[in-house]
VEXTOR-39287 format. One record per residue (C-alpha): residue number from 1; residue in three letters; chain; x negated, y, z. Coordinates in Angstrom, 2 decimals. Each point is the difference from the previous one (the first is absolute). Example, Ala and Ser with C-alpha at 12.3 -4.5 7.8 and 13.67 -1.06 7.14 Angstrom:
! VEXTOR-39287
R;i;aa;ch;px;py;pz
R;1;ALA;A;-12.30;-4.50;7.80
R;2;SER;A;-1.37;3.44;-0.66
***
This chain:
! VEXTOR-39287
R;i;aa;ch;px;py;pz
R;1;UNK;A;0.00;0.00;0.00
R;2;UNK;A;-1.27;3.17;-0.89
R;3;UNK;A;-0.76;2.65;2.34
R;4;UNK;A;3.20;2.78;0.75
R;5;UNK;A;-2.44;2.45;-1.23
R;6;UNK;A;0.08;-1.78;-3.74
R;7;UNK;A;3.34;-0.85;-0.10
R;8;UNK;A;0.76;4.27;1.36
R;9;UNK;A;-2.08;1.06;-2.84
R;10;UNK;A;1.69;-2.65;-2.58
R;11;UNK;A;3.31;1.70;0.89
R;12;UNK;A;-1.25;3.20;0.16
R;13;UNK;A;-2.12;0.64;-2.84
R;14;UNK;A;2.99;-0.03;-2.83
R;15;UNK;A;2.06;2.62;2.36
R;16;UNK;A;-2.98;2.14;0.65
R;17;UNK;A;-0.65;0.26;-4.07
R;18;UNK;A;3.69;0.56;-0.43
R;19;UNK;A;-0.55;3.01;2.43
R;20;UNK;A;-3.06;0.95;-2.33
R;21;UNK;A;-2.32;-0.98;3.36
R;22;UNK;A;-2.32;-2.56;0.24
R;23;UNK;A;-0.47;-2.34;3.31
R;24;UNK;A;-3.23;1.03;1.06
R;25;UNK;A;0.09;-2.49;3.54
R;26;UNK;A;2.34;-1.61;1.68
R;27;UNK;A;-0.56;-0.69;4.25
R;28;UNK;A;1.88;-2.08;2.28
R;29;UNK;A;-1.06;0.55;3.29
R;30;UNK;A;1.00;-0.30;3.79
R;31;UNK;A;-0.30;3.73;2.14
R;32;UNK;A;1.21;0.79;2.97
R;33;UNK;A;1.72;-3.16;0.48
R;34;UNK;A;2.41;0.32;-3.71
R;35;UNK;A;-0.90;-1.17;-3.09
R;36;UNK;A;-1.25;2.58;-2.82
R;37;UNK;A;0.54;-1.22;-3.95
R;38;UNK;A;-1.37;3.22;-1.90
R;39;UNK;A;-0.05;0.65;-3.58
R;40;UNK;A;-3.04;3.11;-1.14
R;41;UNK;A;1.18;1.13;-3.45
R;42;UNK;A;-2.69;1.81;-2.38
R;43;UNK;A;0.84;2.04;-3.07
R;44;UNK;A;-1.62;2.34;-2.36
R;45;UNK;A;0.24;3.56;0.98
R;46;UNK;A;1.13;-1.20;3.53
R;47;UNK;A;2.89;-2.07;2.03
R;48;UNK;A;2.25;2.61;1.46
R;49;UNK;A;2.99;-0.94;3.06
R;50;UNK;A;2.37;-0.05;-3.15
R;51;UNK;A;-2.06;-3.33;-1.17
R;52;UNK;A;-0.32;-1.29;2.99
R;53;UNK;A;3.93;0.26;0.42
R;54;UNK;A;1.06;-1.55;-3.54
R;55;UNK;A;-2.16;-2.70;0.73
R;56;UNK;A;0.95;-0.75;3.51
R;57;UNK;A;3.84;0.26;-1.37
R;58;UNK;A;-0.58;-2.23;-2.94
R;59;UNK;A;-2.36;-2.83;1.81
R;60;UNK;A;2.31;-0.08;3.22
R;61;UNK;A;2.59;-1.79;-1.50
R;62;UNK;A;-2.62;-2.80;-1.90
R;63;UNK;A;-1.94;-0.69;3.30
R;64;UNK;A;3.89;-0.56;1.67
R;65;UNK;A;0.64;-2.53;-2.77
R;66;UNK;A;-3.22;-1.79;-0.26
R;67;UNK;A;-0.05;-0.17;4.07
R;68;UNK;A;-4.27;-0.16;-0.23
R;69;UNK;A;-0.56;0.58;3.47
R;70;UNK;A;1.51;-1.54;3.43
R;71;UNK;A;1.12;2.07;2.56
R;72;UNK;A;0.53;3.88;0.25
R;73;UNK;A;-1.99;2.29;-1.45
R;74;UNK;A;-1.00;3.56;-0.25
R;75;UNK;A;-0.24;1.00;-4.19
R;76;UNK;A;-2.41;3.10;-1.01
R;77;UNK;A;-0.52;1.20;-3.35
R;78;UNK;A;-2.44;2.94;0.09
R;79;UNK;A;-2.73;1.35;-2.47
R;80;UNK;A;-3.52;-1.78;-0.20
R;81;UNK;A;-1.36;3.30;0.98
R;82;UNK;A;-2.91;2.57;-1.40
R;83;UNK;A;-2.41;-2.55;2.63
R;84;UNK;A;1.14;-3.39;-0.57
R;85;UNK;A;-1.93;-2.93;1.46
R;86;UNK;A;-1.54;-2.47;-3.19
R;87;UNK;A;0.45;-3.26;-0.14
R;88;UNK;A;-0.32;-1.87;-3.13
R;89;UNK;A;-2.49;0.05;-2.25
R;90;UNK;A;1.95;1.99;-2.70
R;91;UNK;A;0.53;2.92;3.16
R;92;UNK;A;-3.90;0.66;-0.89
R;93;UNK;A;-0.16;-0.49;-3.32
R;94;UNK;A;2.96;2.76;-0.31
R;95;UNK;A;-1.92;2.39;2.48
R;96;UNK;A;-3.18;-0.35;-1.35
R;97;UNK;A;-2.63;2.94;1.05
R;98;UNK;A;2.88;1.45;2.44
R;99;UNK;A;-1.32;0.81;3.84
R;100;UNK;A;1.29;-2.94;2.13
R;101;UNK;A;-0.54;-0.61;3.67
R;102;UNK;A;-1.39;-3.85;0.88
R;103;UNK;A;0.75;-1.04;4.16
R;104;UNK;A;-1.77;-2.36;0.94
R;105;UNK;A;0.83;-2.39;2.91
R;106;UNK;A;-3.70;0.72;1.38
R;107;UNK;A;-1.88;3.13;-0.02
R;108;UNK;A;-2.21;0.19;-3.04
R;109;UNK;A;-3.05;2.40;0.76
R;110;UNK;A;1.47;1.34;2.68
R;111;UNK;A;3.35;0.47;-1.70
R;112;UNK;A;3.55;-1.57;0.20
R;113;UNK;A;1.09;1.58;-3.59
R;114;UNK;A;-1.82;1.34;-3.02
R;115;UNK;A;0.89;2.50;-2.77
R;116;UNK;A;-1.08;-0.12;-3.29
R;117;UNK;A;0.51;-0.21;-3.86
R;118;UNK;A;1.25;-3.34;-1.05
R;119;UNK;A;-2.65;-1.44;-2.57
R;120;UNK;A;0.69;-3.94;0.00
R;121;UNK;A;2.16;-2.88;1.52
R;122;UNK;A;-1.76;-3.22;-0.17
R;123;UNK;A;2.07;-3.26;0.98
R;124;UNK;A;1.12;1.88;3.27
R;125;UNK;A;-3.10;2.24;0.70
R;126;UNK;A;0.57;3.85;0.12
R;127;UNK;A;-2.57;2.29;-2.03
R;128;UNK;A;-0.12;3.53;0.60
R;129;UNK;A;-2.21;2.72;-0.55
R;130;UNK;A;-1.07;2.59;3.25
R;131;UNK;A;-1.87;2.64;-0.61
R;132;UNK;A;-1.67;-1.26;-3.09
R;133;UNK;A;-0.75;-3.17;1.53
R;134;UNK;A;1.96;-3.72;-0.50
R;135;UNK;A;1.53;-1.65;2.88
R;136;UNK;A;1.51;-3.93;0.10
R;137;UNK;A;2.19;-0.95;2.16
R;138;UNK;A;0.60;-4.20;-0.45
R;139;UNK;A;3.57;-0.74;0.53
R;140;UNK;A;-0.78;-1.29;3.75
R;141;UNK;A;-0.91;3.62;0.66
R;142;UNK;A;2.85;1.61;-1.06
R;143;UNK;A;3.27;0.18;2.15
R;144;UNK;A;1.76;2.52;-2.32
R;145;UNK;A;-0.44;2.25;-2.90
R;146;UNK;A;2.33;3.05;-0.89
R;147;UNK;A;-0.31;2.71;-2.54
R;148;UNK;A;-0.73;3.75;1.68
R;149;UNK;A;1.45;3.37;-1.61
R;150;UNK;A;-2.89;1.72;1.95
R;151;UNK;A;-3.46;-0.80;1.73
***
């Protein structure tokens, strides 16, 4: 059986493009004692609350019928955001030589996080470029990497 997550995005993806959106993750996730199943939308030019609206409207009704997920829930549609975390290998191939931030789960030269342009993904390892200089991070190393707007 495939993870809630796939079948979410299976049901969600043709809904999203109807909306002229495009699933850009999809969480399920316990907080706070409840249950979280959220849905980021991307778009070009932007997702505004109007997007996020039609396609919370429109995919309410398909999650109801296909029933993917036992038990109460909490449903969030929102906007991947101007500094979304990257996942998957085609997140950094579409945000090539854009300034990311890599966390790491252990300080790394006496630092938790590092900023710096994005210059290569390699089978899970992080690239960047600081101050002229390259920096890898192997996929061990790295407990999360999102895009920044600023430095």
């Amino acid at each position: 059986m495939s993870k809630i997550t796939d079948i979410v995005t299976a049901l969600a993806r043709p809904v999203a493009e109807a909306c002229g959106c495009e699933i850009w993750d999809v969480e399920y996730v316990k907080e706070s004692g409840g249950w979280y199943l959220r849905i980021y939308l991307d778009k070009a030019g932007g997702v505004s609350i109007e997007d996020c609206e039609a396609v919370s409207r429109a995919l309410d009704p398909v999650l109801d019928d296909a029933d993917p997920i036992p038990g109460s829930y909490i449903f969030e549609v929102s906007s991947a955001g101007a500094e979304r975390e990257l996942k998957r290998p085609s997140d950094f191939e579409r945000f090539f030589g854009k300034t990311i931030e890599v966390r790491h789960y252990q300080p790394i030269e006496g630092a938790k996080s590092h900023v710096g342009k994005l210059i290569g993904y390699d089978n899970g390892a992080v690239i960047i470029e600081i101050d002229k200089k390259t920096a890898r991070y192997d996929k061990a190393q790295v407990a999360q990497v999102r895009l920044r707007t600023t430095i």
